[in-house]
C-alpha positions in Angstrom: -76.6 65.9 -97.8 -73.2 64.6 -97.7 -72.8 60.9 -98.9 -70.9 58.6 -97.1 -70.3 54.5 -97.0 -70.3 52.5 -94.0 -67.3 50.4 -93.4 -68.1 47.7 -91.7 -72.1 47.3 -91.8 -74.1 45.4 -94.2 -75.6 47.7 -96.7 -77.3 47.8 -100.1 -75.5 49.3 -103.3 -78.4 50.8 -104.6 -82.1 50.7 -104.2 -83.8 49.8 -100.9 -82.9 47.7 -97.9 -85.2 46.5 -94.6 -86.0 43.2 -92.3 -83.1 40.7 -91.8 -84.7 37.2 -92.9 -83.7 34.1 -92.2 -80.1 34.3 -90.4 -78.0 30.9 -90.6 -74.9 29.9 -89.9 -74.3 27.2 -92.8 -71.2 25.3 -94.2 -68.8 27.3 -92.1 -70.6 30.7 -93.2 -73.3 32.8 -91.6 -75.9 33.9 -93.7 -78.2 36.3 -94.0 -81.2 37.4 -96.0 -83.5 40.3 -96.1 -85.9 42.4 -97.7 -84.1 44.2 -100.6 -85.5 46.3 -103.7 -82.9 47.5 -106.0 -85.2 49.9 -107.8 -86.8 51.4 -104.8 -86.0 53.7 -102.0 -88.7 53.2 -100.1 -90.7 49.7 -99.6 -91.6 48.0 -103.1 -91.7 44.7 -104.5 -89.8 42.7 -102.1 -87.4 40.8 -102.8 -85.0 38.3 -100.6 -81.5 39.6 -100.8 -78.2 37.8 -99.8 -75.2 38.5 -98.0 -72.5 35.7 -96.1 -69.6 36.3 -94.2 -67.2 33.9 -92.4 -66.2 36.7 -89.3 -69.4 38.7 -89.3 -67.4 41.9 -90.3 -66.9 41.1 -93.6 -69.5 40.7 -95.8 -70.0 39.4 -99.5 -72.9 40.1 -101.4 -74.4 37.5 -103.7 -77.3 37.4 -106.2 -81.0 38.1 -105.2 -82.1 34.9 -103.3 -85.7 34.5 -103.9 -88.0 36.9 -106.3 -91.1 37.0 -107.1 -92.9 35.7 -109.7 -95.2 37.0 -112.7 -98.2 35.4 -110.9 -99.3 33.3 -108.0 -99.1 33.5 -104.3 -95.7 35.6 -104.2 -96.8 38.1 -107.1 -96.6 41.7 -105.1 -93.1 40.4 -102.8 -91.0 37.5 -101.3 -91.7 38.9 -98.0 -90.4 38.1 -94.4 -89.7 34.9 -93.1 -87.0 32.0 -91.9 -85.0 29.6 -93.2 -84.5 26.2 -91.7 -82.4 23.1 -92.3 -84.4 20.8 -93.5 -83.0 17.1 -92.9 -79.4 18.5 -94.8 -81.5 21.1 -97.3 -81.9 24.7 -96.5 -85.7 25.6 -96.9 -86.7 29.1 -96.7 -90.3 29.7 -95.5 -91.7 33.1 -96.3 -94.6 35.3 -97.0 -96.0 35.3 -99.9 -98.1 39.1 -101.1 -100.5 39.3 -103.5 -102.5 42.9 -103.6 -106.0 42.3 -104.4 -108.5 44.5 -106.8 -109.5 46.9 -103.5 -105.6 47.2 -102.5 -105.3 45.3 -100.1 -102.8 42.2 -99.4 -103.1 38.8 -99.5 -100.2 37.3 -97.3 -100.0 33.6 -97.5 -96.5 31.3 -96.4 -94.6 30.1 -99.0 -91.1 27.4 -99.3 -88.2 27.6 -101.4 -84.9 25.0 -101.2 -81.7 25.9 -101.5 -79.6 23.7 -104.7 -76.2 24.6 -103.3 -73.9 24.7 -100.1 -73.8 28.3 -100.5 -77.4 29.1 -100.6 -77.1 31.2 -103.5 -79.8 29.0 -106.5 -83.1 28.6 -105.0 -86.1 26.5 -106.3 -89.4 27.6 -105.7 -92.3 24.6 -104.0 -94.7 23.5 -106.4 -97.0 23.8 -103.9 -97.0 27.1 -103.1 -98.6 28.6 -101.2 -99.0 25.8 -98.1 -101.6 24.9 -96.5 -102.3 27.0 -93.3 -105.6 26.6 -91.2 -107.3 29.9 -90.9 -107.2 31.1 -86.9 -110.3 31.4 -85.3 -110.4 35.3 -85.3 -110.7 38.0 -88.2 -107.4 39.4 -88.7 -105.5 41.3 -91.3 -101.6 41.2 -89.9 -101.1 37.4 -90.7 -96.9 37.0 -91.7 -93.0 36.6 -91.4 -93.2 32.5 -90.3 -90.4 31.7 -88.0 -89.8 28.1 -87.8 -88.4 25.3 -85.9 -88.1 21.3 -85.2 -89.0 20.4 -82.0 -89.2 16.7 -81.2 -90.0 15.7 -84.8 -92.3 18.2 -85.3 -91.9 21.3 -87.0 -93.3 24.0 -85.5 -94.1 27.8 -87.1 -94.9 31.2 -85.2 -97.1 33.5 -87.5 -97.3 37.5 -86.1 -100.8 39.2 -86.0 -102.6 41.7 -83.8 -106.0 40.2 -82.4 -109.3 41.8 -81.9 -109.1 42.9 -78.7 -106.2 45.7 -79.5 -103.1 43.5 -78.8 -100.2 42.2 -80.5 -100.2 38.5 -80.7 -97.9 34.8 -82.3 -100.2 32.2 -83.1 -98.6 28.5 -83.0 -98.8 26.2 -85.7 -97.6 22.4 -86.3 -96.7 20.6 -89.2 -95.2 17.5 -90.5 -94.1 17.9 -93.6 -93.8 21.9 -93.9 -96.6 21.7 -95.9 -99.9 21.5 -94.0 -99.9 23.7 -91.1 -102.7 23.1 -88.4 -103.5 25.9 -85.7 -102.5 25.5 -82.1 -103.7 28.5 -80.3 -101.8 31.6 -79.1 -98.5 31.2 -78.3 -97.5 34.5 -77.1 -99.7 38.3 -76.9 -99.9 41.4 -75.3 -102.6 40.7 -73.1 -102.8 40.8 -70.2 -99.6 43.3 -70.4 -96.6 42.1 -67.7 -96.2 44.6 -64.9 -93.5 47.0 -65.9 -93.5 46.1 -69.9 -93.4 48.5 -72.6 -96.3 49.2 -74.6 -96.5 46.4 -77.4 -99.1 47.7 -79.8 -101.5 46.7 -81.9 -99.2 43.9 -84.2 -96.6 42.3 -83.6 -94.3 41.2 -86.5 -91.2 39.3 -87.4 -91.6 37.0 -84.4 -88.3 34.9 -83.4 -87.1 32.9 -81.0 -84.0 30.8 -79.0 -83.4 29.2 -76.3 -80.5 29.8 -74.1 -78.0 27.0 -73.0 -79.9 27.0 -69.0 -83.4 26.5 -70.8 -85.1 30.0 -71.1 -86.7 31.3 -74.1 -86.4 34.1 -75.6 -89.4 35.5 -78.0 -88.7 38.7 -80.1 -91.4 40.7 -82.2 -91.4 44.1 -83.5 -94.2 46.5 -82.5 -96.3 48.1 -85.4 -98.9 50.2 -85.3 -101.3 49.7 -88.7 -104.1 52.6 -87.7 -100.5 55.2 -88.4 -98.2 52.6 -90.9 -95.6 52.7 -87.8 -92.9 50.7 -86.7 -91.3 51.0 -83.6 -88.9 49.1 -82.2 -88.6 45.4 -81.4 -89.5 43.7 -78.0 -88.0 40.8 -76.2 -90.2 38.7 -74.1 -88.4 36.2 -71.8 -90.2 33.2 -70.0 -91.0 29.3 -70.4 -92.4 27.2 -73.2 -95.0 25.1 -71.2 -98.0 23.3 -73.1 -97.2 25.4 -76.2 -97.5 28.7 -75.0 -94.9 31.2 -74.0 -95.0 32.2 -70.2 -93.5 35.2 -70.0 -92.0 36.4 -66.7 -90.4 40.1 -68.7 -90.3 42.1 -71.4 -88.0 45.2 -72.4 -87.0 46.6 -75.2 -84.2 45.0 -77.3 -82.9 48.4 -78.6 -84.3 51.7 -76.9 -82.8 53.8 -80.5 -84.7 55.4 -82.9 -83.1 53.2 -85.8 -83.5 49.1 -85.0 -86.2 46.9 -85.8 -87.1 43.4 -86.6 -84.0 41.9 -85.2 -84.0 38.2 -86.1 -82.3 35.6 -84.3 -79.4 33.2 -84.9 -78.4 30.5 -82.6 -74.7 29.7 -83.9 -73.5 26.6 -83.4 -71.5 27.5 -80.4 -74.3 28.2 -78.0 -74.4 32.0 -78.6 -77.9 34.0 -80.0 -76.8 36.5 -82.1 -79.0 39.3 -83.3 -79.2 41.1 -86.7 -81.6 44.0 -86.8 -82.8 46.8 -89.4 -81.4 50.3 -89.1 -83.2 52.6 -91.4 -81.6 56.3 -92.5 -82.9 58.7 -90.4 -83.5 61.5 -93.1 -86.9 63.2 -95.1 -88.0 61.3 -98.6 -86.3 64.2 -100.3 -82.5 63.3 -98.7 -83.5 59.6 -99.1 -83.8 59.7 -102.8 -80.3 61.6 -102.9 -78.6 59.2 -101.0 -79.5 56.6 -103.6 -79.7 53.8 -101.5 -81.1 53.3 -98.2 -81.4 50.7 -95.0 -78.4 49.1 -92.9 -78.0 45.9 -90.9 -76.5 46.4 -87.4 -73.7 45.1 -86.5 -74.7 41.4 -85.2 -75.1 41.5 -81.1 -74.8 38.9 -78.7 -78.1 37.9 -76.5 -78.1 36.0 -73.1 -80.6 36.0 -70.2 -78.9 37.3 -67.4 -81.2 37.2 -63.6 -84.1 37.7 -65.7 -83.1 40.2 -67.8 -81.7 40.2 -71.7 -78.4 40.9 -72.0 -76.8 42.7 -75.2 -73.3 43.2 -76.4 -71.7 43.7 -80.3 -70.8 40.0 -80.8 -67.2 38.7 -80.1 -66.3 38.4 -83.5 -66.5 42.4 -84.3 -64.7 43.3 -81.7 -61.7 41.3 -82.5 -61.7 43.0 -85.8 -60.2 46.3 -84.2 -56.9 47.0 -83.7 -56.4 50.3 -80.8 -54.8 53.4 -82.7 -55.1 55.6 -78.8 -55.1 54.6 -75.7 -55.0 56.4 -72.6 -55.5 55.3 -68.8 -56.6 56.6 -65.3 -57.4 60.4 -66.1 -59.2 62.3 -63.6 -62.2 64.8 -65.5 -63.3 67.7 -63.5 -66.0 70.3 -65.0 -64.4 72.6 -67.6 -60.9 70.5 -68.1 -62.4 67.4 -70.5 -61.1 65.0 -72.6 -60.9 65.6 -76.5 -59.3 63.5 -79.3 -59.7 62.2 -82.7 -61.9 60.0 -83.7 -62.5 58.1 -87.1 -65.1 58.4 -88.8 -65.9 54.5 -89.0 -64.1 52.9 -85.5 -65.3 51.8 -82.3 -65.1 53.5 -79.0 -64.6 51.8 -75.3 -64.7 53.3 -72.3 -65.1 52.7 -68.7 -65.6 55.2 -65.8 -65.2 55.1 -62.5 -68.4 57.1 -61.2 -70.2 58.3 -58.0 -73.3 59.8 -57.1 -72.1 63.4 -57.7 -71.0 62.2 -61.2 -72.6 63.7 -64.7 -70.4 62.2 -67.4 -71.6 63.9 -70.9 -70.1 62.0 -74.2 -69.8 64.2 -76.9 -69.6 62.3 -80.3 -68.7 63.0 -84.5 -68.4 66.8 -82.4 -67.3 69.7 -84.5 -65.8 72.7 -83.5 -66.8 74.3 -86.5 -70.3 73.5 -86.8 -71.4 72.3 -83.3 -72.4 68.9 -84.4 -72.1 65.8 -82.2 -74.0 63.1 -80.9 -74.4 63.4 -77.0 -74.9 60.8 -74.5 -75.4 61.9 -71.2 -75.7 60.0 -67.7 -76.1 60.6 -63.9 -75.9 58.2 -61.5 -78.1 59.4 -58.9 -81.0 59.9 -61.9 -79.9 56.3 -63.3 -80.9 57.0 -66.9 -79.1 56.8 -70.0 -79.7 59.6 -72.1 -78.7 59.7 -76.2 -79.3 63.2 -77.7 -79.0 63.8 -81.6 -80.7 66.4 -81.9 -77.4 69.0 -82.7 -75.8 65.2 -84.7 -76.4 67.2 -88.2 -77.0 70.2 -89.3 -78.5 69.1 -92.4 -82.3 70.3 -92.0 -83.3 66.9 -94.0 -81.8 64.4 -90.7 -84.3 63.8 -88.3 -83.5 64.5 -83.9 -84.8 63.3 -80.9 -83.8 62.0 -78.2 -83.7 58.7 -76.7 -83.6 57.2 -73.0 -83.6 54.1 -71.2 -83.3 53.5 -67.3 -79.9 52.1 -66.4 -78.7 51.4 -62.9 -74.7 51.8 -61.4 -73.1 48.6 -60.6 -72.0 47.9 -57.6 -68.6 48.5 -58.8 -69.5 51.8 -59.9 -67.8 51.3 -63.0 -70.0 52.7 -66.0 -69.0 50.7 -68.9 -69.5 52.1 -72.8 -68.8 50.5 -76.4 -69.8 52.7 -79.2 -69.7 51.5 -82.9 -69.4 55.0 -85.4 -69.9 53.5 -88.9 -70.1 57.4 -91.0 -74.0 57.7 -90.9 -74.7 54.7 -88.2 -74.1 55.1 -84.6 -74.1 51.6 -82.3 -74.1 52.4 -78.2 -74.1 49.4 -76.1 -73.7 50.4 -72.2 -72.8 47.7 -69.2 -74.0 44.8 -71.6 -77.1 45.9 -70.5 -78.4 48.4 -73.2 -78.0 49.4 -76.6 -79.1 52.3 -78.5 -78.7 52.4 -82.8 -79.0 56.0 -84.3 -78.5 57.4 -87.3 -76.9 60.4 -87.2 -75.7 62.7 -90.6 -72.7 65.5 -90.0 -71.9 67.3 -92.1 -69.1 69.1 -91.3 -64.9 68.1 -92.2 -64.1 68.7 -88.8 -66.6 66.3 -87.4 -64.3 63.8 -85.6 -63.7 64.5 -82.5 -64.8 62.7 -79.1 -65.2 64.8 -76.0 -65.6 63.6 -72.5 -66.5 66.1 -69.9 -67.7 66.4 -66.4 -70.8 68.6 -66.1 -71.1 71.1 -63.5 -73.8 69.8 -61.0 -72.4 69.6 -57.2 -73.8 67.7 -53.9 -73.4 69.5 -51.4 -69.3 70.3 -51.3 -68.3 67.5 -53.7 -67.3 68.4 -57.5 -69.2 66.6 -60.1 -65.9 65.1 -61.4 -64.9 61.4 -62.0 -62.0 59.0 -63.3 -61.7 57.6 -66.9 -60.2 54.4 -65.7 -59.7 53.2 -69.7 -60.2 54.8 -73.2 -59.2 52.9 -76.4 -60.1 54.3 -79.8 -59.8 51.1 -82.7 -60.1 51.4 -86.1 -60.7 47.9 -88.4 -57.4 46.0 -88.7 -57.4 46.0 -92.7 -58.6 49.5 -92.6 
């Protein structure tokens, strides 16, 4: 498999990358921390590592946060978790592992404090682990605190899966950080919300903003411990009333096969951005060969919208791209499409003026040679997205399928596309209304090309053609 460096997303050098923790926007520069092993490529004794930028695009790396140590509570990994600002003081709170004689884990919460502005010395709590009172129900998915102050009172969300079969948060209060008292359920799967995708068994990496008008917004990842899955992470939208989470919907937050535990940052602007984990989509064998594995996605912008969450790449990354083609009101009938170079790490915008005799097919990283690209197809009269990979590479160690999420025309009938191509990581965001992250491997030289054609499906006498209304390629401006 061919190896190749992403430009402009957050990756390890070596070893093994996963979970975002504890994103932060500090001192004039966002942080972020997640679960890192530089020894491993697959999960191993997790540490927290630590990367800051001041525009999101670029990134510097700094030293391993938090590690663990040669005994006690955080023994087996510095697992996931938040930090907070804690009067002036960043505190990280995070789960502890310990594997017991039988093999299985001990997960308990842990602090550290920051001894800098830039977050990069931390000191360990004496009192680790905290004190947290048990919940009154057997259960073995008890992790990744996400914490906040609300009134004077800090409160954490722990994720779990109670013993009925469903995914749950349990709510906990605290006035020092130190002694945590249980406060009931503050969020679960059951009963299910008319319309919602199936949650699982667990839900983990809970986190959670409020917008500017007052609704909340409560994101968990969905795994599955009977199979060792994850799936993909879950945003449930509703009221905080009496310390529980009313929630009036819930869709997926990425409907990829590549994103999970997205973690939340509120910025000090207003906005919620989003961080999540992209893993490589390829067998063990091409995993060890790459030599390092795991991605952060590009950060994304979150609003509620009538309802509904709203997604887009944040403001910051798009200002980072300067337009190398351009090209403006171009009719596309079937067998007369639109093909030009692409780079291999750029962004991609679009918009389309579309009817109900419309089939737009977007051919990505296509190659004449080989027949590779990354396809994303959509009809307006089916109204469903539709992200193929299955011909991306040709390499028999990268995984296919193909994804799909319902997505209805505007009014307008303008059908509106951004697509982030990073070399290996793929980043589709359609009408700030979904997004799709794939990982997708060509391997061919000639893989660079973006075609946009009309397929050939007719109502009644009407072509199945439409208008490309704009279509600006950018590469990074210090590219």
């Amino acid at each position: 498999m061919r190896k190749t460096s992403a430009r402009f997303h957050l990756t390890p050098t070596t070893g093994w990358l996963n979970d975002p923790n504890g994103p932060i926007f500090w001192k004039g520069r966002h942080h972020v921390f997640y679960q890192f092993d530089a020894e491993s490529s697959w999960f191993g004794r997790m540490t927290w590592g630590h990367s800051s930028s001041t525009d999101l695009v670029n990134w510097e790396r700094h030293p391993v946060a938090i590690a663990p140590s040669d005994q006690g509570p955080d023994a087996d990994g510095v697992w996931s978790g938040c930090v907070v600002d804690h009067d002036g003081i960043a505190t990280a709170i995070y789960t502890g592992v310990v594997t017991t004689a039988d093999g299985d884990r001990t997960q308990s919460v842990c602090l550290a404090t920051s001894t800098d502005d830039d977050l990069v010395s931390w000191v360990k709590d004496s009192t680790n682990p905290v004190s947290v009172e048990p919940p009154p129900y057997e259960v073995k998915a008890f992790r990744d605190p996400f914490v906040w102050r609300d009134n004077g009172i800090w409160v954490m969300l722990l994720g779990t899966g109670l013993p009925n079969g469903c995914g749950a948060v349990f709510r906990y209060v605290s006035q020092d950080l130190r002694d945590w008292r249980y406060q009931g359920v503050f969020a679960s799967g059951s009963p299910p919300v008319p319309g919602s995708p199936w949650t699982g068994s667990v839900w983990e990496c809970p986190s959670l903003a409020m917008t500017e008008s007052g609704e909340a917004v409560l994101l968990v990842s969905v795994h599955d411990p009977t199979t060792a899955s994850l799936h993909f992470t879950t945003a449930l939208i509703g009221e905080v009333t009496d310390g529980r989470l009313n929630v009036s919907s819930v869709q997926r937050v990425d409907h990829g096969h590549d994103c999970y535990a997205v973690a939340l940052e509120k910025n000090s602007d207003g906005r919620i951005l989003g961080y999540g984990w992209t893993w490589d989509a390829v067998s063990q064998a091409n995993r060890e060969e790459l030599g390092s594995t795991g991605a952060l996605t590009i950060p994304r912008e979150m609003a509620v919208l009538g309802g509904a969450l709203s997604i887009a790449p944040a403001a910051e990354v798009d200002r980072a791209f300067v337009v190398v083609h351009s090209s403006h009101a171009v009719s596309v009938v079937p067998g007369e499409p639109i093909e030009v170079a692409m780079p291999l790490s750029g962004r991609i915008h679009m918009t389309l003026t579309l009817d109900h005799a419309s089939t737009v097919r977007i051919g990505v990283r296509k190659s004449a040679t080989s027949g590779e690209e990354l396809l994303i197809d959509y009809n307006p009269s089916r109204s469903t997205v539709i992200v193929d990979r299955r011909r991306a590479s040709s390499d028999v160690g990268a995984l296919g399928g193909i994804s799909s999420a319902d997505y209805l025309l505007p009014d307008d009938r303008r059908f509106d596309a951004i697509i982030f191509i990073d070399e290996t990581i793929a980043e589709i965001f359609i009408g700030g209304a979904l997004a799709f992250t794939e990982r997708i491997y060509p391997q061919a030289i000639d893989a660079h090309f973006l075609r946009i054609e009309a397929c050939n499906e007719h109502f009644g006498e009407r072509p199945a053609s439409f208008v490309v209304d704009q279509l600006e390629i950018s590469m990074l401006a210090h590219a």
